[in-house]
mmCIF file of the N, C-alpha and C atoms, coordinates in Angstrom:
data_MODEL
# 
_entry.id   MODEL 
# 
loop_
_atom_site.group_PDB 
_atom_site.id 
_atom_site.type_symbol 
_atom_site.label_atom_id 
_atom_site.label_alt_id 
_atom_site.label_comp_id 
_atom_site.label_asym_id 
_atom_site.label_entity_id 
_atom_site.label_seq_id 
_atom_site.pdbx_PDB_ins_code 
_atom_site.Cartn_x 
_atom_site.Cartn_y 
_atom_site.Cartn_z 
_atom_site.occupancy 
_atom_site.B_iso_or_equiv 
_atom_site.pdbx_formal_charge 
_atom_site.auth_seq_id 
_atom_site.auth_comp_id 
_atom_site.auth_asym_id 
_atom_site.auth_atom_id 
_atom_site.pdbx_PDB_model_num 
ATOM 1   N N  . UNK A 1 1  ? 59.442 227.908 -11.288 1.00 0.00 ? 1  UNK A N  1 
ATOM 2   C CA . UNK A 1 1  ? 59.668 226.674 -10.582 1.00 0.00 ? 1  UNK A CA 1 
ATOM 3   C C  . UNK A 1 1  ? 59.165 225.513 -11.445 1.00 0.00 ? 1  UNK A C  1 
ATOM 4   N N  . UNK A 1 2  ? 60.124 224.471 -11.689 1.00 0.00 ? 2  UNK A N  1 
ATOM 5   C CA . UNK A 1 2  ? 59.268 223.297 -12.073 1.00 0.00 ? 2  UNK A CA 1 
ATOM 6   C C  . UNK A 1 2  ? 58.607 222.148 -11.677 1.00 0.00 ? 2  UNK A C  1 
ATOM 7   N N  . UNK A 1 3  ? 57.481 222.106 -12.727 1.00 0.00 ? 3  UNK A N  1 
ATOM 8   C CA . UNK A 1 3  ? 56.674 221.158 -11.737 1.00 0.00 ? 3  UNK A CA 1 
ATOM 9   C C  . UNK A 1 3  ? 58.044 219.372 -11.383 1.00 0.00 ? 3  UNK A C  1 
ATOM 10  N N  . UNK A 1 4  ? 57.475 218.415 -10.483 1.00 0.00 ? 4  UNK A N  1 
ATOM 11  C CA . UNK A 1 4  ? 57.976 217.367 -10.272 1.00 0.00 ? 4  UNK A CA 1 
ATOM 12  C C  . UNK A 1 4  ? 58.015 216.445 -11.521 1.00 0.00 ? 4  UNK A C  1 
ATOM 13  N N  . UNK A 1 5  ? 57.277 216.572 -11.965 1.00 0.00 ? 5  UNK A N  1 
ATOM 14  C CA . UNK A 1 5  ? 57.253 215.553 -13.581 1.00 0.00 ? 5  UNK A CA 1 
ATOM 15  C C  . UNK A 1 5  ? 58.001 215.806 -14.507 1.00 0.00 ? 5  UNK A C  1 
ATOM 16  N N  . UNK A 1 6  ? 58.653 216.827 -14.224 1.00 0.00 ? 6  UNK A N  1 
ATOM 17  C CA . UNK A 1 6  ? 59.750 217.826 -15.021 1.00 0.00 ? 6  UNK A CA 1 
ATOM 18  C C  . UNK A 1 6  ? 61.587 217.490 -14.142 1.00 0.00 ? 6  UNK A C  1 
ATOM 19  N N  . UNK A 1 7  ? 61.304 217.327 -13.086 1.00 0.00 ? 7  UNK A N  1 
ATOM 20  C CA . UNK A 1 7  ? 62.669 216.934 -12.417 1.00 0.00 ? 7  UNK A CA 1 
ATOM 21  C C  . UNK A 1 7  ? 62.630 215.298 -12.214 1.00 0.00 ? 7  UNK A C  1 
ATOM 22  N N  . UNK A 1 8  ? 61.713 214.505 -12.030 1.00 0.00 ? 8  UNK A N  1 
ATOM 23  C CA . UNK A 1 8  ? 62.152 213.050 -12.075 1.00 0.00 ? 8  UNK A CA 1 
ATOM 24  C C  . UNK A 1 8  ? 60.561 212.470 -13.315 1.00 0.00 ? 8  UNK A C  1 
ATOM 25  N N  . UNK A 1 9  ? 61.455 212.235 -14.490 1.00 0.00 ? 9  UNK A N  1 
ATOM 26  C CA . UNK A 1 9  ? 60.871 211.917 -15.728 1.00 0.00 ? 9  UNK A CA 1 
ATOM 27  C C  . UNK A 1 9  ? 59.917 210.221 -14.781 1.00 0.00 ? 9  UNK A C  1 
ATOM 28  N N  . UNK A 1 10 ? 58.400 210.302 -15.174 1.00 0.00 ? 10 UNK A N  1 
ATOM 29  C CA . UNK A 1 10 ? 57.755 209.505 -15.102 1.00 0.00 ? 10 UNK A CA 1 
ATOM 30  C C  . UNK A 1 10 ? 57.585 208.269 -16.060 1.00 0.00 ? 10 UNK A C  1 
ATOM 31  N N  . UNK A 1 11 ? 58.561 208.090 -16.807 1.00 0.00 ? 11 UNK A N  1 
ATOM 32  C CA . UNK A 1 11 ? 58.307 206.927 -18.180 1.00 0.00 ? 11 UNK A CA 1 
ATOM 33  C C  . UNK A 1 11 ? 59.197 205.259 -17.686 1.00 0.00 ? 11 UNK A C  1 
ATOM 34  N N  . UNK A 1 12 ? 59.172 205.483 -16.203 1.00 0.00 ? 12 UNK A N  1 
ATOM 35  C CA . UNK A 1 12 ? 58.620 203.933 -15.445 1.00 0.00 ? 12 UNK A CA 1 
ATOM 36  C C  . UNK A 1 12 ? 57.619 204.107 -14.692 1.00 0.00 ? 12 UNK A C  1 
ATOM 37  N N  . UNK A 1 13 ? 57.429 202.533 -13.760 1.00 0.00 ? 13 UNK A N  1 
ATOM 38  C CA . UNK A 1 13 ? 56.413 202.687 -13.245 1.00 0.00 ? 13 UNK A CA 1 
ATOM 39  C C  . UNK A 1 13 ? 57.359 202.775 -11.695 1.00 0.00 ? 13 UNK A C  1 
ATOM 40  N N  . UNK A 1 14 ? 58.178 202.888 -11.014 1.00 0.00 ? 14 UNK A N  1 
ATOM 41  C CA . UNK A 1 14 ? 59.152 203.247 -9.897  1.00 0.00 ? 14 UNK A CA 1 
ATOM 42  C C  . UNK A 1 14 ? 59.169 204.918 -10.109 1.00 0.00 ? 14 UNK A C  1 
ATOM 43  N N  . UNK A 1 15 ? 59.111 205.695 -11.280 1.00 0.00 ? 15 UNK A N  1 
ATOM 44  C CA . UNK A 1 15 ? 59.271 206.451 -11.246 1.00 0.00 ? 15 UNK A CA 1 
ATOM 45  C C  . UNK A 1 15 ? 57.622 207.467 -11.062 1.00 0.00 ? 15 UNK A C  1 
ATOM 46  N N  . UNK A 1 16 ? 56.909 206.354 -11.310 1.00 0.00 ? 16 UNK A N  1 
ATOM 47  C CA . UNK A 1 16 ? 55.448 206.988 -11.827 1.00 0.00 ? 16 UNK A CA 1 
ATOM 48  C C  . UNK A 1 16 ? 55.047 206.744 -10.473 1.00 0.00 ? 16 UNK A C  1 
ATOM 49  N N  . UNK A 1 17 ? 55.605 205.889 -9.584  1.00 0.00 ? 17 UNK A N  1 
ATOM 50  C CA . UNK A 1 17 ? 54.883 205.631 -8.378  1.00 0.00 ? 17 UNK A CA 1 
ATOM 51  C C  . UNK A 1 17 ? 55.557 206.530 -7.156  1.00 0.00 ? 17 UNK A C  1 
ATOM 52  N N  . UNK A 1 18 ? 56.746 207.101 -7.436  1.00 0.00 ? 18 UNK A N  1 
ATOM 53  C CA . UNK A 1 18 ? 57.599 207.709 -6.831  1.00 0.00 ? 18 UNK A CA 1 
ATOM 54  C C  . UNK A 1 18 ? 56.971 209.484 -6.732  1.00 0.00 ? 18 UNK A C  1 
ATOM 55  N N  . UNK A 1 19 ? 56.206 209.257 -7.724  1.00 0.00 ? 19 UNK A N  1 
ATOM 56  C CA . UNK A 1 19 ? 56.134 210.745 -8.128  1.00 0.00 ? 19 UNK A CA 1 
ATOM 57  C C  . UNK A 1 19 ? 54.548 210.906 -7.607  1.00 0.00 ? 19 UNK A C  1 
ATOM 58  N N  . UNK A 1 20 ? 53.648 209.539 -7.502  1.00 0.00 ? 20 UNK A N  1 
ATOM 59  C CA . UNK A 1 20 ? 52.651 209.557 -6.742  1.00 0.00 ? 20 UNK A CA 1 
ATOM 60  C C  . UNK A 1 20 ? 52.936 210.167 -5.356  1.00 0.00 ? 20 UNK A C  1 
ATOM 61  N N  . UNK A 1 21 ? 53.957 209.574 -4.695  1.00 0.00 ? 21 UNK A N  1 
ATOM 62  C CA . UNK A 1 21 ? 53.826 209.236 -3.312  1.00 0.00 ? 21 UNK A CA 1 
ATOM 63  C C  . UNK A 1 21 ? 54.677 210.908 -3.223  1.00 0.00 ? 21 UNK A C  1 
ATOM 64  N N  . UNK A 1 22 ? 55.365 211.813 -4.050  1.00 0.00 ? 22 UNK A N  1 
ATOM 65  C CA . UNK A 1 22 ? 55.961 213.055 -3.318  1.00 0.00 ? 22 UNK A CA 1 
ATOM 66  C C  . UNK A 1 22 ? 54.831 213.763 -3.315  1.00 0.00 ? 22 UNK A C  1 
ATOM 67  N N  . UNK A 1 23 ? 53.671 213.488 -4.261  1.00 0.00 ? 23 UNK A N  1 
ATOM 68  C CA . UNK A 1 23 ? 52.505 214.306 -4.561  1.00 0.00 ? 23 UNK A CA 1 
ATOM 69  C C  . UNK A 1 23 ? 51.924 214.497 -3.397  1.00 0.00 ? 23 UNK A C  1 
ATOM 70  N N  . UNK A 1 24 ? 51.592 213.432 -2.832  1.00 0.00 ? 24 UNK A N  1 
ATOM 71  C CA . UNK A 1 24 ? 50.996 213.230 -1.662  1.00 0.00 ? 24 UNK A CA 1 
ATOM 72  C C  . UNK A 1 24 ? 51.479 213.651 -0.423  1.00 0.00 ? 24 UNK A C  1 
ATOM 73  N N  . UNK A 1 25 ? 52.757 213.562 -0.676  1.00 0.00 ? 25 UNK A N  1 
ATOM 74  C CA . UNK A 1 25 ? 53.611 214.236 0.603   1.00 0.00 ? 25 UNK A CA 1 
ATOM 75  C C  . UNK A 1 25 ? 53.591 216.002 0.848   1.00 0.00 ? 25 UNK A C  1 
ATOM 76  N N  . UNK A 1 26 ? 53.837 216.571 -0.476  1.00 0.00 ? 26 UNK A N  1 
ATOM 77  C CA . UNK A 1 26 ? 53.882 217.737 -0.611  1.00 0.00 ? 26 UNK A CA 1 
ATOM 78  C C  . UNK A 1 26 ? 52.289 218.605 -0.772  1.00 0.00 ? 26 UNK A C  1 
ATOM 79  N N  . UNK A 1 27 ? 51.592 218.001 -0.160  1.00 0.00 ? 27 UNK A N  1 
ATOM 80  C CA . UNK A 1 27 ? 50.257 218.419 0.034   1.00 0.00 ? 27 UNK A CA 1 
ATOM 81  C C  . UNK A 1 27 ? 50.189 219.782 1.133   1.00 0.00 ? 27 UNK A C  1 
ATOM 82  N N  . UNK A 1 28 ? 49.511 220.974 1.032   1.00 0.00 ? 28 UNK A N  1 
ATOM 83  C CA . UNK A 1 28 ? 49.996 222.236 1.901   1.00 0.00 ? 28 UNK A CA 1 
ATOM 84  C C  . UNK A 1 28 ? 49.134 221.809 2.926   1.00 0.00 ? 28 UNK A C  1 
ATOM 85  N N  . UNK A 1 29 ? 47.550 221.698 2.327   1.00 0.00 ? 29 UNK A N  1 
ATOM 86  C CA . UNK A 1 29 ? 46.829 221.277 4.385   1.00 0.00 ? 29 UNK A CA 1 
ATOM 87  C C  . UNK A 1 29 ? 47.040 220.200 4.298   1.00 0.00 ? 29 UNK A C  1 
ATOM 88  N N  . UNK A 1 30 ? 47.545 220.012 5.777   1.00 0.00 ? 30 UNK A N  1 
ATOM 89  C CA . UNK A 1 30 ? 47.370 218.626 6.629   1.00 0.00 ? 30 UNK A CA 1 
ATOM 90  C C  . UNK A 1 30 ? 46.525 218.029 6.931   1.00 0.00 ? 30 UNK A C  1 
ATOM 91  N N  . UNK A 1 31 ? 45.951 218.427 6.672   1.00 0.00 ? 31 UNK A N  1 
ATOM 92  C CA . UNK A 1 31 ? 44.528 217.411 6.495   1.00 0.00 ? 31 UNK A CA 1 
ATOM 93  C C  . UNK A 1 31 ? 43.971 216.594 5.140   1.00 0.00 ? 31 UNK A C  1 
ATOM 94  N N  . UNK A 1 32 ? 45.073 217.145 4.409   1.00 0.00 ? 32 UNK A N  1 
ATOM 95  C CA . UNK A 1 32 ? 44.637 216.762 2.929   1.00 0.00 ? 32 UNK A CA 1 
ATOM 96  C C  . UNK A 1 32 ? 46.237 215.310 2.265   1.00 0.00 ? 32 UNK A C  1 
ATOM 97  N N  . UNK A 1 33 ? 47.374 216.178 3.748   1.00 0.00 ? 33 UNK A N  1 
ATOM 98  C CA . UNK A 1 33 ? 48.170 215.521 3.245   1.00 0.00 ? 33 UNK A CA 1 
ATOM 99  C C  . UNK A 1 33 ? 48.143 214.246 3.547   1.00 0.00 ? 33 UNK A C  1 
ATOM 100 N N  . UNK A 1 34 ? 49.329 213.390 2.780   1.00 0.00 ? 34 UNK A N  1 
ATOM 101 C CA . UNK A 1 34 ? 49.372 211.644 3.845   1.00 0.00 ? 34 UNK A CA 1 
ATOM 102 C C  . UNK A 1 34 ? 49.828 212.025 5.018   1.00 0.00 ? 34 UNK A C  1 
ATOM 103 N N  . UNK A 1 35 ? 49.808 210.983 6.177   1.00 0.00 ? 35 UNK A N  1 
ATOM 104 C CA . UNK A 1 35 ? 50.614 210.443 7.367   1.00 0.00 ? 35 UNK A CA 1 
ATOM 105 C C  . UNK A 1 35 ? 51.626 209.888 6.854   1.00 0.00 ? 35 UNK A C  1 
ATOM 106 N N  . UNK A 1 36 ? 52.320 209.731 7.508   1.00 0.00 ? 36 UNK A N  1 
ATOM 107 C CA . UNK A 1 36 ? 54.048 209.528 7.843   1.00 0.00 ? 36 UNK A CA 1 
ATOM 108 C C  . UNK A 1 36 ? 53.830 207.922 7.646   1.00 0.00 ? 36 UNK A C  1 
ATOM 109 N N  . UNK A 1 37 ? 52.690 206.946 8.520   1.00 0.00 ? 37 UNK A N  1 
ATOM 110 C CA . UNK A 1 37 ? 52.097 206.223 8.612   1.00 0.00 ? 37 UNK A CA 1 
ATOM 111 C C  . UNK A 1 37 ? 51.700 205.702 7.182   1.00 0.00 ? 37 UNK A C  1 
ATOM 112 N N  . UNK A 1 38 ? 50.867 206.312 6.471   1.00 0.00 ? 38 UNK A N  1 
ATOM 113 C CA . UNK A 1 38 ? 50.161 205.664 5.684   1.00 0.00 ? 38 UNK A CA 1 
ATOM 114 C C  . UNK A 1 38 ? 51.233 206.274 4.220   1.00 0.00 ? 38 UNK A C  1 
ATOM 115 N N  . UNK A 1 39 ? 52.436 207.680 4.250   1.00 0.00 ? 39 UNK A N  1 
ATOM 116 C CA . UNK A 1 39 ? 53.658 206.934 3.179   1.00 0.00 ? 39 UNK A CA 1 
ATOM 117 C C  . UNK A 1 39 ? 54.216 205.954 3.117   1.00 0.00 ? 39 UNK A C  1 
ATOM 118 N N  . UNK A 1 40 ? 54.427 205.243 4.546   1.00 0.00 ? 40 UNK A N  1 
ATOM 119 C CA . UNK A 1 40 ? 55.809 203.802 4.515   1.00 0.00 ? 40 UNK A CA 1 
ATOM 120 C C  . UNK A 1 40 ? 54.548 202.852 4.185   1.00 0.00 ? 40 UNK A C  1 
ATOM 121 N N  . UNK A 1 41 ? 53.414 202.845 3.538   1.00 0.00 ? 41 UNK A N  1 
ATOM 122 C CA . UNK A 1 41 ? 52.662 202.013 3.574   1.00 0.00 ? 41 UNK A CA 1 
ATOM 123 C C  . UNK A 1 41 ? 52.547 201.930 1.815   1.00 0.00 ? 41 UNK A C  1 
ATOM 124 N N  . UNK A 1 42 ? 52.765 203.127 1.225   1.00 0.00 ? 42 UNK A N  1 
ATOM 125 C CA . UNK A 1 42 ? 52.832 202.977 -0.031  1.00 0.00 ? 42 UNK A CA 1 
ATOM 126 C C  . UNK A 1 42 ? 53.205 202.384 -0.570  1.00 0.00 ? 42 UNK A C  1 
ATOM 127 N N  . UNK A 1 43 ? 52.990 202.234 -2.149  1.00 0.00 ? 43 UNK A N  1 
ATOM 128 C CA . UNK A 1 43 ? 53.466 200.846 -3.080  1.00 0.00 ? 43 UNK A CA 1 
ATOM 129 C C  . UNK A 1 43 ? 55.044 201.305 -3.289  1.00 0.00 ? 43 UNK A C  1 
ATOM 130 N N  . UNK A 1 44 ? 55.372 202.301 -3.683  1.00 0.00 ? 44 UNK A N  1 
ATOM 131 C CA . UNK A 1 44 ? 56.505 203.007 -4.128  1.00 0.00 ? 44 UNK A CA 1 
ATOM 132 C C  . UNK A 1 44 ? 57.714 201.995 -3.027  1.00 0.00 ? 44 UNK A C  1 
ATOM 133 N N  . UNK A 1 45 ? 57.261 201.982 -1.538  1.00 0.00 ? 45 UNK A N  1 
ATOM 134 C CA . UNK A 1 45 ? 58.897 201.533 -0.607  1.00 0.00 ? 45 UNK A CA 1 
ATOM 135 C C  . UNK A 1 45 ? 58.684 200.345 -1.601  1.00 0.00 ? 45 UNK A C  1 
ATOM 136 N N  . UNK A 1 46 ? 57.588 199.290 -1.851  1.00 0.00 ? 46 UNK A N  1 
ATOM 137 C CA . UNK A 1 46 ? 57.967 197.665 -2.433  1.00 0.00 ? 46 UNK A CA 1 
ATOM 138 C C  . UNK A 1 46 ? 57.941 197.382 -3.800  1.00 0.00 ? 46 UNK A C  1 
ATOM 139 N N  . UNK A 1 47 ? 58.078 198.416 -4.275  1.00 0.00 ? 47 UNK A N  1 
ATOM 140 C CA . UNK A 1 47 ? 58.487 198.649 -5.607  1.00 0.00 ? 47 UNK A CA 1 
ATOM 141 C C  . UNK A 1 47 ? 59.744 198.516 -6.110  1.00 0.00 ? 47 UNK A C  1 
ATOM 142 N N  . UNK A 1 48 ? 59.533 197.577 -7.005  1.00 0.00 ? 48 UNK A N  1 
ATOM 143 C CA . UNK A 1 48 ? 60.960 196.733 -7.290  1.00 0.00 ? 48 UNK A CA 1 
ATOM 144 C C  . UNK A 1 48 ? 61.736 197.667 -8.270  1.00 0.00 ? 48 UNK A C  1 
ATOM 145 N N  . UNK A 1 49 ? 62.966 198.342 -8.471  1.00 0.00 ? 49 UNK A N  1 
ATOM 146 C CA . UNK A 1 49 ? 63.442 199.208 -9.286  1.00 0.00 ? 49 UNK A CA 1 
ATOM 147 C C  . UNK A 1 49 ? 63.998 198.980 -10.273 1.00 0.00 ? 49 UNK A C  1 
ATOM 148 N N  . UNK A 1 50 ? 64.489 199.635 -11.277 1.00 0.00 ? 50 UNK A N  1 
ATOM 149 C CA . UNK A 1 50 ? 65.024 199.630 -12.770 1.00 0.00 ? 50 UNK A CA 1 
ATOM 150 C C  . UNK A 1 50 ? 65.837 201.026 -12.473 1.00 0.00 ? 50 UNK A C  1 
ATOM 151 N N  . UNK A 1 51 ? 67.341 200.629 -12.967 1.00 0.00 ? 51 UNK A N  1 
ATOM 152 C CA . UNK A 1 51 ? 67.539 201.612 -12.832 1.00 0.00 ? 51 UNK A CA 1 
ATOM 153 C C  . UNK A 1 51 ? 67.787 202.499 -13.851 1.00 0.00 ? 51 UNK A C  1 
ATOM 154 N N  . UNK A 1 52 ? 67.507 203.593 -13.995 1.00 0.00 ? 52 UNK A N  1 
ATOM 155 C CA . UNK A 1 52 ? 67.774 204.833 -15.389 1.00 0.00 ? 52 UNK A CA 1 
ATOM 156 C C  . UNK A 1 52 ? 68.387 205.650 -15.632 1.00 0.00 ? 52 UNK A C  1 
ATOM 157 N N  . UNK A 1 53 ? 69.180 205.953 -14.650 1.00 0.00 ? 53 UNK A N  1 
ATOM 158 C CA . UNK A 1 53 ? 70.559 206.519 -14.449 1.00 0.00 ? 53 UNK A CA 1 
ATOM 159 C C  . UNK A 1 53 ? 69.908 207.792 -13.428 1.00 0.00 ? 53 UNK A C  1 
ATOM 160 N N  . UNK A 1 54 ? 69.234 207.646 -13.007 1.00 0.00 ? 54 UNK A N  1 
ATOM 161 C CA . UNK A 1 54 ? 68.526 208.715 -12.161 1.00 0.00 ? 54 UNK A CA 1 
ATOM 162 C C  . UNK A 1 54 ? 69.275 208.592 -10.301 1.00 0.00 ? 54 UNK A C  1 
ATOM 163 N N  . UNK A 1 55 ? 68.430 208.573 -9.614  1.00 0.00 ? 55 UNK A N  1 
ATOM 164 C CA . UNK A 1 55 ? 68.708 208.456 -7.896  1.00 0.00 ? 55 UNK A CA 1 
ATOM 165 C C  . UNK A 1 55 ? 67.960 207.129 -8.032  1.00 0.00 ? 55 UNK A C  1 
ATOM 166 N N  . UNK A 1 56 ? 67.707 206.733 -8.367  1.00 0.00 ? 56 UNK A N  1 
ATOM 167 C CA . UNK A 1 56 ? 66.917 205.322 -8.296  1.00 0.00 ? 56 UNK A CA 1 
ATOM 168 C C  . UNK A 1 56 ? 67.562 204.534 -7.491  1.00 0.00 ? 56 UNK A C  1 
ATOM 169 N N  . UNK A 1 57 ? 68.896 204.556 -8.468  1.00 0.00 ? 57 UNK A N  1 
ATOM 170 C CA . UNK A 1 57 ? 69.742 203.537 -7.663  1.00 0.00 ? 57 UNK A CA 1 
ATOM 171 C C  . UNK A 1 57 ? 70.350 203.991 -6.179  1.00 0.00 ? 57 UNK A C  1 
ATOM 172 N N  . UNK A 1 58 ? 71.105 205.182 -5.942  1.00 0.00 ? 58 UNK A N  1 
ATOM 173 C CA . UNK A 1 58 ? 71.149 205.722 -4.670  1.00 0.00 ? 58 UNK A CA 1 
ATOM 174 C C  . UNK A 1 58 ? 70.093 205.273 -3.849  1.00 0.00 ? 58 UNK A C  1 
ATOM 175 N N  . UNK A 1 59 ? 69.178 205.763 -3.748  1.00 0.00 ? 59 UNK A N  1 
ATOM 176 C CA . UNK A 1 59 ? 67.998 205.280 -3.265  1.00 0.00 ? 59 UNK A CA 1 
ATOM 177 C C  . UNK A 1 59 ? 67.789 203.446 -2.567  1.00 0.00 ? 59 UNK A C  1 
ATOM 178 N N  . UNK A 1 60 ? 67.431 202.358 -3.809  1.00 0.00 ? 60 UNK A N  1 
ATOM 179 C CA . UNK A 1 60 ? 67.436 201.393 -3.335  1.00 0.00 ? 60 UNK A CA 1 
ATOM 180 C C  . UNK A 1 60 ? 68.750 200.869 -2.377  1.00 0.00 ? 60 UNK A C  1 
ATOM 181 N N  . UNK A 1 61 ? 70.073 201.219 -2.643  1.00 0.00 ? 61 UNK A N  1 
ATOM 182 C CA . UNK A 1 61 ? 71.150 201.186 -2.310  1.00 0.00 ? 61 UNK A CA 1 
ATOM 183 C C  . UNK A 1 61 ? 71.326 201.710 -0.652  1.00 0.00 ? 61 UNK A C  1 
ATOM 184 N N  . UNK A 1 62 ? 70.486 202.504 -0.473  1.00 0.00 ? 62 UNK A N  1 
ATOM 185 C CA . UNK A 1 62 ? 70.219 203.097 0.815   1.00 0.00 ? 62 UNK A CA 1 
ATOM 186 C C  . UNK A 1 62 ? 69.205 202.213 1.834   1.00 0.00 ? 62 UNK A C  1 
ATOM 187 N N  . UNK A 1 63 ? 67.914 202.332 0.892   1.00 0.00 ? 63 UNK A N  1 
ATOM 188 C CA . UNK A 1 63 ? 67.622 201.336 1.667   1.00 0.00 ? 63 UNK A CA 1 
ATOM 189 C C  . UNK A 1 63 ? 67.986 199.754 1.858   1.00 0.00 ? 63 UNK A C  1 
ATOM 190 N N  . UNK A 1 64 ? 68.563 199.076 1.284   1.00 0.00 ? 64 UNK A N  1 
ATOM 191 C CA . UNK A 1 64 ? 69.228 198.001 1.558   1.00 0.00 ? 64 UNK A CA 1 
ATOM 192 C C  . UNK A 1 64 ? 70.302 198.062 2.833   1.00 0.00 ? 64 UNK A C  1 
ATOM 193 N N  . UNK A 1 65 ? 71.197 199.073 3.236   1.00 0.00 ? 65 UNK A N  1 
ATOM 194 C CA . UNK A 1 65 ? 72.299 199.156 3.693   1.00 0.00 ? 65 UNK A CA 1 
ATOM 195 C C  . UNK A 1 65 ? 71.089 199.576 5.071   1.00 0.00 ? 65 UNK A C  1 
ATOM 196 N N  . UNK A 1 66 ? 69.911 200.156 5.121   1.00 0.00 ? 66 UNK A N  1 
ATOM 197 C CA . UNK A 1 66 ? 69.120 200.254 6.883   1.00 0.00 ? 66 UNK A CA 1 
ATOM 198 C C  . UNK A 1 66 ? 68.391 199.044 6.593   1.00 0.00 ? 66 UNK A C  1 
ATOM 199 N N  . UNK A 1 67 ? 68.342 198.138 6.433   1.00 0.00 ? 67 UNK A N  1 
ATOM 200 C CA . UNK A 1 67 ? 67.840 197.024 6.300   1.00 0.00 ? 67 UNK A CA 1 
ATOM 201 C C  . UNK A 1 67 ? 68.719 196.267 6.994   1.00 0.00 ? 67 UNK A C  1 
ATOM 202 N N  . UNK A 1 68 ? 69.738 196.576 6.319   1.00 0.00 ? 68 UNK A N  1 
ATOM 203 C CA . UNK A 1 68 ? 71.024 195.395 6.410   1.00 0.00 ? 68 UNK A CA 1 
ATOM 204 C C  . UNK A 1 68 ? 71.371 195.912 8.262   1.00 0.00 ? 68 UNK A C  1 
ATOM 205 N N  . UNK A 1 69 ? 71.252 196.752 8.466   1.00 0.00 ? 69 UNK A N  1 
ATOM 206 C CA . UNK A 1 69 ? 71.935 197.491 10.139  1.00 0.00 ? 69 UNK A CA 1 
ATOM 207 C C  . UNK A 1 69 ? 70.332 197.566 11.056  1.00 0.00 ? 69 UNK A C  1 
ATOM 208 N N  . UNK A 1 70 ? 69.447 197.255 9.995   1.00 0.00 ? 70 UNK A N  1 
ATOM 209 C CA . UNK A 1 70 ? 68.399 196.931 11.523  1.00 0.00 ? 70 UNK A CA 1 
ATOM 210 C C  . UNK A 1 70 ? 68.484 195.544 11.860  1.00 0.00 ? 70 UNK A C  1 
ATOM 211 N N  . UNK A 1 71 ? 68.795 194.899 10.958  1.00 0.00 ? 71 UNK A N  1 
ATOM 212 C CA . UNK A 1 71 ? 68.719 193.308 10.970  1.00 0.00 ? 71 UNK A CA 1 
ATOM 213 C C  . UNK A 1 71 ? 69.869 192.817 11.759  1.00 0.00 ? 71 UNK A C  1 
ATOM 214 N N  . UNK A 1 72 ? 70.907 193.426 11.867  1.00 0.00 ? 72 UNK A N  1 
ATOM 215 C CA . UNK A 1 72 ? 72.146 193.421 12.477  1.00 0.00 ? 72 UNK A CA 1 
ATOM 216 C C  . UNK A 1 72 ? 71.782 193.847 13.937  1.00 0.00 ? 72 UNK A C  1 
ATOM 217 N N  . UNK A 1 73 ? 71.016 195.074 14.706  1.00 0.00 ? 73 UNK A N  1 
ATOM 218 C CA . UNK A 1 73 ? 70.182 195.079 15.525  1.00 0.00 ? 73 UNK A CA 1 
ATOM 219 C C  . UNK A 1 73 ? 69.532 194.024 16.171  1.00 0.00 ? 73 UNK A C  1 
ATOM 220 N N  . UNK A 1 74 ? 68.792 193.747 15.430  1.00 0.00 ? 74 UNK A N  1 
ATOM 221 C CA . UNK A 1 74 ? 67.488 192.540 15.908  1.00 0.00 ? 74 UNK A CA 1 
ATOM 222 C C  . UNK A 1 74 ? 68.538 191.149 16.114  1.00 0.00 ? 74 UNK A C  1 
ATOM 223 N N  . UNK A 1 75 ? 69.610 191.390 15.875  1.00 0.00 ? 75 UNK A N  1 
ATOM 224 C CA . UNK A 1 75 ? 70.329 189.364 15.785  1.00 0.00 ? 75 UNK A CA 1 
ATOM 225 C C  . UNK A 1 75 ? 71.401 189.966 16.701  1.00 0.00 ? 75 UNK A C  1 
ATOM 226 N N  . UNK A 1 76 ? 71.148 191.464 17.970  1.00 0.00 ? 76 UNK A N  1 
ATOM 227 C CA . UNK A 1 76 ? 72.025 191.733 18.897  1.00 0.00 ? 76 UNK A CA 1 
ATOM 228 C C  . UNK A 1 76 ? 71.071 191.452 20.105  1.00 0.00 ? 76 UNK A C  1 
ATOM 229 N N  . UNK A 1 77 ? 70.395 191.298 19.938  1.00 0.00 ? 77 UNK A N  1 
ATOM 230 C CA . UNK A 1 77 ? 69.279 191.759 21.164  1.00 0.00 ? 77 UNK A CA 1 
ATOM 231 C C  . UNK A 1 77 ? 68.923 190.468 21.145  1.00 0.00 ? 77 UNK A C  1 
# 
């Protein structure tokens, strides 16, 4: 199996911070891992991207488009 530093190359800092925050996710006790809470709190969501031909771009592209449909939400209500 390979490690994560081996499937999304760390030589940005979107990528170096990306690879923080799965670390943390993929923690086995729960007690050791993050909250759900304190991931969307990470630097990685406001981390401005570059893209490298990776998912990077998928990614920001995604979140823009639930951005764009919560905001569309909030200006229904």
């Amino acid at each position: 199996m390979k490690h994560l530093n081996e499937i999304i190359p760390g030589h940005t800092t979107f990528n170096r911070s990306f690879l923080d925050l799965l670390t943390r996710i993929f923690v086995y006790d729960p007690k050791k891992r993050i909250t759900a809470k304190e991931a969307l709190k990470h630097p990685w969501f406001r981390e401005a991207y570059e893209d490298d031909g990776t998912e990077a771009d998928k990614i920001r592209m995604e979140r823009e488009r639930q951005a764009a449909a919560e905001a569309r939400t909030q200006q229904r209500r």
